[in-house]
C-alpha positions as CSV (number, residue, x, y, z in Angstrom):
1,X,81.6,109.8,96.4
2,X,82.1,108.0,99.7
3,X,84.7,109.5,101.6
4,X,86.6,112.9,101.5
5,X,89.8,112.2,102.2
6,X,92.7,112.8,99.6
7,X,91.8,110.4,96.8
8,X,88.2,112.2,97.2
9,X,90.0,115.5,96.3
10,X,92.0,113.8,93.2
11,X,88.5,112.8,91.7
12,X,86.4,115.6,92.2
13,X,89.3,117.9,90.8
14,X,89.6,115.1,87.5
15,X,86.1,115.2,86.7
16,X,83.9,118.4,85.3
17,X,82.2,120.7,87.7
18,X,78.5,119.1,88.8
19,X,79.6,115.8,88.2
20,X,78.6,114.7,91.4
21,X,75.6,115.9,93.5
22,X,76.3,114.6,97.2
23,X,79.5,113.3,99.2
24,X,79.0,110.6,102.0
25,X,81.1,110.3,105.0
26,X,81.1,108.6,107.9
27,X,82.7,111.7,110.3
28,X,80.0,113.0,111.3
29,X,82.1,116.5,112.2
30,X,81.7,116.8,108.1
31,X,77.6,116.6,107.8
32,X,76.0,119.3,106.7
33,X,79.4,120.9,105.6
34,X,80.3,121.1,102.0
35,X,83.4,120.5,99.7
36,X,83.9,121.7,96.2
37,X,80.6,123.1,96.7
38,X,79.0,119.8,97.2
39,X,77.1,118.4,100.3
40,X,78.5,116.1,102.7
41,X,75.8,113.8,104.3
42,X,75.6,110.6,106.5
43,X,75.7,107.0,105.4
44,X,72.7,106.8,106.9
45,X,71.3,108.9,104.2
46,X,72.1,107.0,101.4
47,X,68.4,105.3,100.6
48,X,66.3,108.2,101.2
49,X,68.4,110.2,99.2
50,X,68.3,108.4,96.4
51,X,71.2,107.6,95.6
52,X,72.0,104.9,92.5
53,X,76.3,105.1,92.0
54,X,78.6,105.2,94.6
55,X,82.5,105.2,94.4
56,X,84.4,104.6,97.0
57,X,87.2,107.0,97.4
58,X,89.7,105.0,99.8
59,X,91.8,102.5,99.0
60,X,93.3,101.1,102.4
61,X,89.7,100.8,103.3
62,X,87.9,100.3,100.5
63,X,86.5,96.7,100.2
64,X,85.9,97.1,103.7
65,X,83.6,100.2,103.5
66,X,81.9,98.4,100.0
67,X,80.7,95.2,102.1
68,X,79.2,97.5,104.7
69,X,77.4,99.3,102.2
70,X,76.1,96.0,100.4
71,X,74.8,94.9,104.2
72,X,73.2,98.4,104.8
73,X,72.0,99.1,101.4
74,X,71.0,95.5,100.4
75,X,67.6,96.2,99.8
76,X,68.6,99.2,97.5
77,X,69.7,98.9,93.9
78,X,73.4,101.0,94.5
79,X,76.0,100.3,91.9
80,X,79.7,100.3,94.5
81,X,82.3,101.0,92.9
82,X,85.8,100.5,94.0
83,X,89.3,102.0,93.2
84,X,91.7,99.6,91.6
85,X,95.3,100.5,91.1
């Protein structure tokens, strides 16, 4: 999940515990803290983790914050997924 603001809170509290195994956030006053149990780590972090499924978890800034992450992550294979309403 990118983000942990509000709407992060509504979906980790909708889906089953260990659902999701890191959050990513761009305050950096939130690395290496955790929320529902589950690490917070930098953008920057993204490829080395690993990581294939992203959803972004804001939706004032969300197509914003996707196009960033298809310019940093272009050479990575990372499903973006936004929040429609």
């Amino acid at each position: 999940v990118y983000g942990t603001g509000d709407i992060c809170e509504i979906i980790l509290n909708s889906q089953p515990q260990n659902s999701f195994s890191l959050i990513i956030d761009k305050n950096s006053n939130n690395w290496g803290k955790t929320a529902h149990g589950i690490p917070i780590i930098a953008p920057k972090e993204i490829i080395d983790r690993g990581i294939h499924n992203i959803i972004i978890s804001s939706y004032s800034h969300g197509e914003e914050i996707k196009e960033g992450l298809k310019r940093d992550c272009a050479e990575s294979d990372i499903n973006l997924i936004t929040l429609n309403l």
